[in-house]
Each structure stands twice: as C-alpha cells, then as structure tokens.
SERO-4910 file (N, C-alpha, C, O; in steps of 0.05 Angstrom, whole numbers):
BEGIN
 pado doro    nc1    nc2    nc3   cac1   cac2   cac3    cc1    cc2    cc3    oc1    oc2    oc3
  Unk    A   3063    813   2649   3055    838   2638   3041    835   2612   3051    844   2591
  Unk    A   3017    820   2613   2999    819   2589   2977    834   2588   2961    833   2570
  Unk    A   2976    850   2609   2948    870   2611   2963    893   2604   2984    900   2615
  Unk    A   2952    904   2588   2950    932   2576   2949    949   2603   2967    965   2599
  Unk    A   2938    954   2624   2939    971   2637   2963    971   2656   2964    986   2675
  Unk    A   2980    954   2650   3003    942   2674   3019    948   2658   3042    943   2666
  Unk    A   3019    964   2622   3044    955   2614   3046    995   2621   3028   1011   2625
  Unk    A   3075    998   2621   3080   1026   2624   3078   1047   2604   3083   1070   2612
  Unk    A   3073   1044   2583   3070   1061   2560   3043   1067   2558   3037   1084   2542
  Unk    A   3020   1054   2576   3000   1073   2566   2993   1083   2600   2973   1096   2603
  Unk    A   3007   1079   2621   2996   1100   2644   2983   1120   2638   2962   1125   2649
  Unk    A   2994   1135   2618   2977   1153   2616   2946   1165   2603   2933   1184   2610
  Unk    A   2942   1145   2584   2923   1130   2576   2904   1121   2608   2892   1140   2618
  Unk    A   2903   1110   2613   2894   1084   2635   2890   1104   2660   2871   1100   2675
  Unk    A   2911   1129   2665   2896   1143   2675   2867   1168   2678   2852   1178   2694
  Unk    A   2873   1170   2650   2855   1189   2631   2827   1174   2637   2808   1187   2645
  Unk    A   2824   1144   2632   2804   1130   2632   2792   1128   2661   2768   1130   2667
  Unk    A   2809   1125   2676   2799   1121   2700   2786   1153   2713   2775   1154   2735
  Unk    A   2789   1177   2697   2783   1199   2713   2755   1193   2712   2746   1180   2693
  Unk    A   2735   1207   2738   2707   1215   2723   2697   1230   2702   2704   1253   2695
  Unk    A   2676   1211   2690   2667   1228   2674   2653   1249   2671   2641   1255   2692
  Unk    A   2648   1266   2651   2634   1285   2660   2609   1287   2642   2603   1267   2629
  Unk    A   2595   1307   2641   2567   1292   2638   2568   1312   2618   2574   1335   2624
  Unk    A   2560   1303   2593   2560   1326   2563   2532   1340   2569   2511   1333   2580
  Unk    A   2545   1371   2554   2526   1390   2562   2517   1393   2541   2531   1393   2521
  Unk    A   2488   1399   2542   2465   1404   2519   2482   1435   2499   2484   1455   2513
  Unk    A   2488   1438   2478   2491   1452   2468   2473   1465   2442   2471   1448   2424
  Unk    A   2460   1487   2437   2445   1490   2422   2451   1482   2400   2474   1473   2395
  Unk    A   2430   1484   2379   2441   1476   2346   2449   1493   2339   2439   1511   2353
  Unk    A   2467   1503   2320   2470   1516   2311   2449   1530   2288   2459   1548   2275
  Unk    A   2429   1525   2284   2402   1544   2278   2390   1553   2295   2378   1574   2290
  Unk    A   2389   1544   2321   2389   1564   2343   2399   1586   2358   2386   1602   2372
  Unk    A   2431   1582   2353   2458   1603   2351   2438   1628   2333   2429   1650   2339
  Unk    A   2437   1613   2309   2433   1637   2286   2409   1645   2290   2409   1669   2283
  Unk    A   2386   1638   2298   2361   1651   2308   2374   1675   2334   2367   1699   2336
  Unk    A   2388   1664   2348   2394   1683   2372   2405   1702   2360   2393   1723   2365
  Unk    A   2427   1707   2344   2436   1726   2331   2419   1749   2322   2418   1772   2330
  Unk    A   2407   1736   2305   2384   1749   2279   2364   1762   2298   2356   1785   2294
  Unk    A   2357   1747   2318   2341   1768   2330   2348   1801   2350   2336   1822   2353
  Unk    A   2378   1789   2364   2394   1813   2362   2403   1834   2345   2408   1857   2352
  Unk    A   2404   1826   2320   2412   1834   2299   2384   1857   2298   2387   1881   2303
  Unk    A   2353   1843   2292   2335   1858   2282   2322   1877   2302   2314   1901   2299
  Unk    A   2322   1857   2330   2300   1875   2347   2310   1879   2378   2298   1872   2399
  Unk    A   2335   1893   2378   2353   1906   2402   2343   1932   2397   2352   1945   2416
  Unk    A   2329   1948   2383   2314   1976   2394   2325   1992   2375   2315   2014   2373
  Unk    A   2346   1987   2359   2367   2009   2354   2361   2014   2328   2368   2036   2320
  Unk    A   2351   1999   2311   2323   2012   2281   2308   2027   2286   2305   2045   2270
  Unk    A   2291   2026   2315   2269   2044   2309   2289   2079   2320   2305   2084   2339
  Unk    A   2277   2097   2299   2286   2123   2305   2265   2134   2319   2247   2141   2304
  Unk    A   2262   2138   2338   2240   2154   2352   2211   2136   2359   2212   2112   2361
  Unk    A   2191   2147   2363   2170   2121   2365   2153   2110   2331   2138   2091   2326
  Unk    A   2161   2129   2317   2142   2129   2298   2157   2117   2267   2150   2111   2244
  Unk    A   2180   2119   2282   2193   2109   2250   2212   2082   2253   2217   2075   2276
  Unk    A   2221   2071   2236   2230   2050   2234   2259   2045   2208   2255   2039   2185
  Unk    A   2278   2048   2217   2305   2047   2197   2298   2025   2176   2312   2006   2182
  Unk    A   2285   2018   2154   2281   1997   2146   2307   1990   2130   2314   1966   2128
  Unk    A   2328   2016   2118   2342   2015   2098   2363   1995   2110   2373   1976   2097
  Unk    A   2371   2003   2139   2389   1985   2159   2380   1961   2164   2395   1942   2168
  Unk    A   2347   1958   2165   2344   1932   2173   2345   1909   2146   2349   1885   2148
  Unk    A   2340   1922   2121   2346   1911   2105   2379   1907   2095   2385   1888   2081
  Unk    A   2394   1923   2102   2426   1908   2103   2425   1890   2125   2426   1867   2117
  Unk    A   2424   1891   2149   2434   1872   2165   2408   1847   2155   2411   1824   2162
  Unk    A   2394   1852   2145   2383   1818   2135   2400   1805   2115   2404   1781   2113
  Unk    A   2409   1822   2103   2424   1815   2073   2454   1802   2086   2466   1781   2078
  Unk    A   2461   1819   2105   2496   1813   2116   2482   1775   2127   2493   1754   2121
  Unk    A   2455   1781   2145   2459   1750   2158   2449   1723   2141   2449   1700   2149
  Unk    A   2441   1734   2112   2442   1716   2090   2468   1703   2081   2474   1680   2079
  Unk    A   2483   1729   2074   2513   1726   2058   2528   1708   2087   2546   1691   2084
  Unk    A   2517   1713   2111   2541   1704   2134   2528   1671   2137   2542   1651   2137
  Unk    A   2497   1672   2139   2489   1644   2145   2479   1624   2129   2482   1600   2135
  Unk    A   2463   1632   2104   2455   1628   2084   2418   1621   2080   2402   1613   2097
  Unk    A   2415   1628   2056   2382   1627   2058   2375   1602   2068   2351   1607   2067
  Unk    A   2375   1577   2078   2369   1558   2087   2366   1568   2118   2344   1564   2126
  Unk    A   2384   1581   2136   2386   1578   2157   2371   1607   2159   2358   1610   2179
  Unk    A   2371   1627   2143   2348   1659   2145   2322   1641   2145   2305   1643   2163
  Unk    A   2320   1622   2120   2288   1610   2121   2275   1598   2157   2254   1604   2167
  Unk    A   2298   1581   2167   2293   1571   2188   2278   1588   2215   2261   1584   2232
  Unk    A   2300   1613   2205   2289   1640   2236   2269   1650   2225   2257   1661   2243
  Unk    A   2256   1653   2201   2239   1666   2187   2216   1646   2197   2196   1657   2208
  Unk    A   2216   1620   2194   2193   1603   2207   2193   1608   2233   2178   1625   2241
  Unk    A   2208   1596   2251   2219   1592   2277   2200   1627   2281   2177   1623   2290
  Unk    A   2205   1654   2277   2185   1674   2281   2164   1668   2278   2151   1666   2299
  Unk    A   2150   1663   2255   2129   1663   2247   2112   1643   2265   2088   1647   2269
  Unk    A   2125   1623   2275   2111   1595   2284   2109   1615   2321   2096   1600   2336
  Unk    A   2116   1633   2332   2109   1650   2350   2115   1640   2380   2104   1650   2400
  Unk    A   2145   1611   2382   2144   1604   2403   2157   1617   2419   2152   1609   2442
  Unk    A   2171   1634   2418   2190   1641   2431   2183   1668   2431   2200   1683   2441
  Unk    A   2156   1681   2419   2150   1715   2421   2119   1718   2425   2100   1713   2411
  Unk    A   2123   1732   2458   2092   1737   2457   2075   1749   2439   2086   1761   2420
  Unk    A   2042   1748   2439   2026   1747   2422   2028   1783   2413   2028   1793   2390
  Unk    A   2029   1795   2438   2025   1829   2432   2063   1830   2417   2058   1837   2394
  Unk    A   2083   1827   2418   2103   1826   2400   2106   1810   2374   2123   1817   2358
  Unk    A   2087   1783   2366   2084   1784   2339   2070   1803   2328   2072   1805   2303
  Unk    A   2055   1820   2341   2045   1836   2321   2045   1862   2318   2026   1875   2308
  Unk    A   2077   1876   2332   2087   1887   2332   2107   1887   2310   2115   1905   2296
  Unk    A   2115   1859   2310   2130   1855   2292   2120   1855   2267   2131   1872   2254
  Unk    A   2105   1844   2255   2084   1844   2241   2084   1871   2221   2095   1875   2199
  Unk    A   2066   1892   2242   2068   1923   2244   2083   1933   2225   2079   1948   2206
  Unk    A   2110   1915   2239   2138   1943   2231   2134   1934   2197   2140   1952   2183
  Unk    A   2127   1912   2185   2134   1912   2158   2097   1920   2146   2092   1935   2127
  Unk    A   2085   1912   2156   2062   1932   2141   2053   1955   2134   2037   1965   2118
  Unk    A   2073   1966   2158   2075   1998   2161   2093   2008   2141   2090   2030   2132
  Unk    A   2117   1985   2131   2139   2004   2115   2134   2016   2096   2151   2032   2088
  Unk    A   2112   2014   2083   2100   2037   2055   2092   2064   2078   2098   2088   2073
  Unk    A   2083   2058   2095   2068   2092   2115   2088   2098   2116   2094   2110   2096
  Unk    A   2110   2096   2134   2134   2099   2140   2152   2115   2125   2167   2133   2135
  Unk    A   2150   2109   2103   2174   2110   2077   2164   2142   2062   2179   2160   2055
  Unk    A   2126   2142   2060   2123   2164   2046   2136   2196   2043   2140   2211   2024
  Unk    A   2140   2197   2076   2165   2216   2071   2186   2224   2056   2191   2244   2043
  Unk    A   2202   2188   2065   2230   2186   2052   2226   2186   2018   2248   2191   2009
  Unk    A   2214   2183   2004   2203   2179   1981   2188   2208   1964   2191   2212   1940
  Unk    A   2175   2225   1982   2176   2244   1977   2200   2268   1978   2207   2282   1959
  Unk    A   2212   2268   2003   2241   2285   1999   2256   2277   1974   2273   2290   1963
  Unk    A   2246   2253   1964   2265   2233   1947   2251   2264   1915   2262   2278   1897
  Unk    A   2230   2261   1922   2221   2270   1893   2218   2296   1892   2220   2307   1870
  Unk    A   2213   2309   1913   2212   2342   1913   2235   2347   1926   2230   2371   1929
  Unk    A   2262   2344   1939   2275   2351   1957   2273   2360   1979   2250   2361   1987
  Unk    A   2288   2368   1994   2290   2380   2017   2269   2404   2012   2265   2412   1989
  Unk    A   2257   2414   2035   2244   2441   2031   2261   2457   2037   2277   2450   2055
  Unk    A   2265   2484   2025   2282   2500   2038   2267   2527   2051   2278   2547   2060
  Unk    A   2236   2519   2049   2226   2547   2068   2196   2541   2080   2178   2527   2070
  Unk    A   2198   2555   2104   2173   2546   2108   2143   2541   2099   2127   2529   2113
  Unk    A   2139   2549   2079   2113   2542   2067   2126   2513   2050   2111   2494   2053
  Unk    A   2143   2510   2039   2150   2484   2031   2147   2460   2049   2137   2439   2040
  Unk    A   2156   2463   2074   2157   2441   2091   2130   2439   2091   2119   2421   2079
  Unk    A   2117   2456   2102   2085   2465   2111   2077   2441   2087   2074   2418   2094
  Unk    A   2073   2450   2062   2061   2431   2038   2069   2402   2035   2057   2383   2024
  Unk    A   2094   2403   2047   2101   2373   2041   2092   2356   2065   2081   2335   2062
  Unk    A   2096   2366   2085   2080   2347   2103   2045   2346   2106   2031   2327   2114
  Unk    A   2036   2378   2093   2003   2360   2085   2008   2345   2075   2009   2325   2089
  Unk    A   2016   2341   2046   2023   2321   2021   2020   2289   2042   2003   2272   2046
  Unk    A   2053   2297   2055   2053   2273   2076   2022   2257   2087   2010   2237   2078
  Unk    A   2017   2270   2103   1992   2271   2120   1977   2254   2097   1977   2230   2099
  Unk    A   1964   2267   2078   1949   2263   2057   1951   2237   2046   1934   2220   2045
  Unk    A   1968   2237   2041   1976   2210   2027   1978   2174   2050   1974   2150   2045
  Unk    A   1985   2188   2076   1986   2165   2095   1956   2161   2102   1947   2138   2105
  Unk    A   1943   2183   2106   1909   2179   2113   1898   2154   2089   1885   2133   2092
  Unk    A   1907   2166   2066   1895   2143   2042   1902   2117   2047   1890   2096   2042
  Unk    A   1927   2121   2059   1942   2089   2055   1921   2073   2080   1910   2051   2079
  Unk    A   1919   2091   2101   1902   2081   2122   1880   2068   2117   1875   2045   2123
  Unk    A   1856   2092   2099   1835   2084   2086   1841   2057   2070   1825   2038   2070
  Unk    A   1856   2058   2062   1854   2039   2042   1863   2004   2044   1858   1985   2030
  Unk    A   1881   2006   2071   1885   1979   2083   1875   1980   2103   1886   1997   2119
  Unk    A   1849   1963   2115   1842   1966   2139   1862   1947   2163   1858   1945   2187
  Unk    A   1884   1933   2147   1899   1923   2164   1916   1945   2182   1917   1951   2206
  Unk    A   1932   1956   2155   1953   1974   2164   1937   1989   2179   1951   1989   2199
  Unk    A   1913   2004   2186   1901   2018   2206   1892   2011   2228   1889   2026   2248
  Unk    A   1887   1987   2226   1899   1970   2263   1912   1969   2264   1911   1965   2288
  Unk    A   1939   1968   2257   1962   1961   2266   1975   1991   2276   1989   1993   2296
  Unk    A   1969   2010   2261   1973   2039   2262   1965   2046   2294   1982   2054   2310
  Unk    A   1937   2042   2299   1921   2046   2317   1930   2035   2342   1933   2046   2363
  Unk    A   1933   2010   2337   1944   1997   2362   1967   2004   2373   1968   2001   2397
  Unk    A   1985   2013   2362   2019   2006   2364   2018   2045   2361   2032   2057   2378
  Unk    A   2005   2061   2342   2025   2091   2345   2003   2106   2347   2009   2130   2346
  Unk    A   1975   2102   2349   1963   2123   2356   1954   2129   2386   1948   2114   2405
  Unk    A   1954   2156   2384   1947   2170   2419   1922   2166   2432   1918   2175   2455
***
C-alpha cells in the first residue's frame, strides 16, 4: 500500500478525480455584466414619456446610482463599448445620440414652468406654449444638427 490511490483515506479524493470532466463555460466579464445592466437601466422604454419627451431627470439618477454601484472606470468602459456602435444598429446610435442633443429642446418647457409657473388660465397656457414653440424653432434654427435629429426621429 504505497500508492496513494490504494491507500483508504483518500477514496474519496481518487474518486472525485476519476469523474468526467466537465468542460468550463465561457462566462462574460464582468464589464460586460455591467454594460448589460446599464443598457437596461437606460434604454427599456420606460424614460421616454410619450413620443416626444424624454425623463432626462431619471435618466440622469440612474446614471449616477450605476457610477456609485460600478464605478467611473467601468461607466467609462459602456460609455465607449456604445459609442464604438458594436452591439447597436446604425438607425439606434442615432437615436441615441438624439435623445441627448435634444435635451436643451426637451427641457424648454420644464425650465419655463420653472420660471413663470404653472398657468392657471387659458390665455396663460396659450402664451406659454407660443413662448415654448418660439424658443424651440430658434434652438432648431440655430443647430442644424439638433434639426436632423428632430426631423428624423419626431417630425410628421
């Protein structure tokens, strides 16, 4: 009894060895975990309010929560990993794109209620959404980006 496998204290050992093996399974990196996340996180549908608007205030907490959870090293990584466009067709990068060029059009609203308040009668609303109107036409004029992107993605 000089062989290790003959002696009785490691049968159990010696059987373990003898099982088949099994064949290790590819597991993502874990910057790929967190890309999968983040993109659930940003673009499952549930920001945009309607077709024309976009929750930015929410999408800017849940960027912040998947900073504090993953850290700017691994946000930088999904932030390239998007940008580099492998994994998102061409008409959704620039959708995506969109949603943050648009966030000044978007916002003029929220920014005006901010400064005149709520209207409380109809000729008020009436003025604030020319105002509205007014002010997004300029923004149009004045970035010929944001007006393709406008055009493409929200106009009729």
């Amino acid at each position: 009894m000089d062989r290790i496998d003959e002696r009785p204290q490691y049968k159990d050992v010696m059987a373990a060895l003898n099982e088949p093996r099994m064949e290790p399974q590819l597991t993502p990196q874990f910057e790929d975990l967190a890309y999968d996340i983040y993109t659930k996180l940003m673009f499952s549908g549930d920001l945009e309010r309607g077709i024309t608007d976009y929750n930015y205030e929410e999408a800017d907490r849940r960027k912040q929560w998947f900073i504090a959870t993953f850290g700017r090293e691994i946000f930088d990584y999904v932030m390239q990993r998007l940008r580099s466009g492998r994994d998102v067709p061409p008409l959704m990068q620039e959708y995506y794109k969109a949603q943050e060029v648009l966030r000044p059009y978007w916002q003029v609203e929220e920014e005006m209620l901010k400064i005149y308040g709520k209207p409380q009668t109809e000729w008020q609303l009436r003025r604030l959404n020319e105002a509205i109107s007014r002010i997004r036409k300029r923004l149009r004029q004045a970035n010929p980006e944001l007006e393709r992107l406008y055009t493409l993605f929200y106009r009729r």
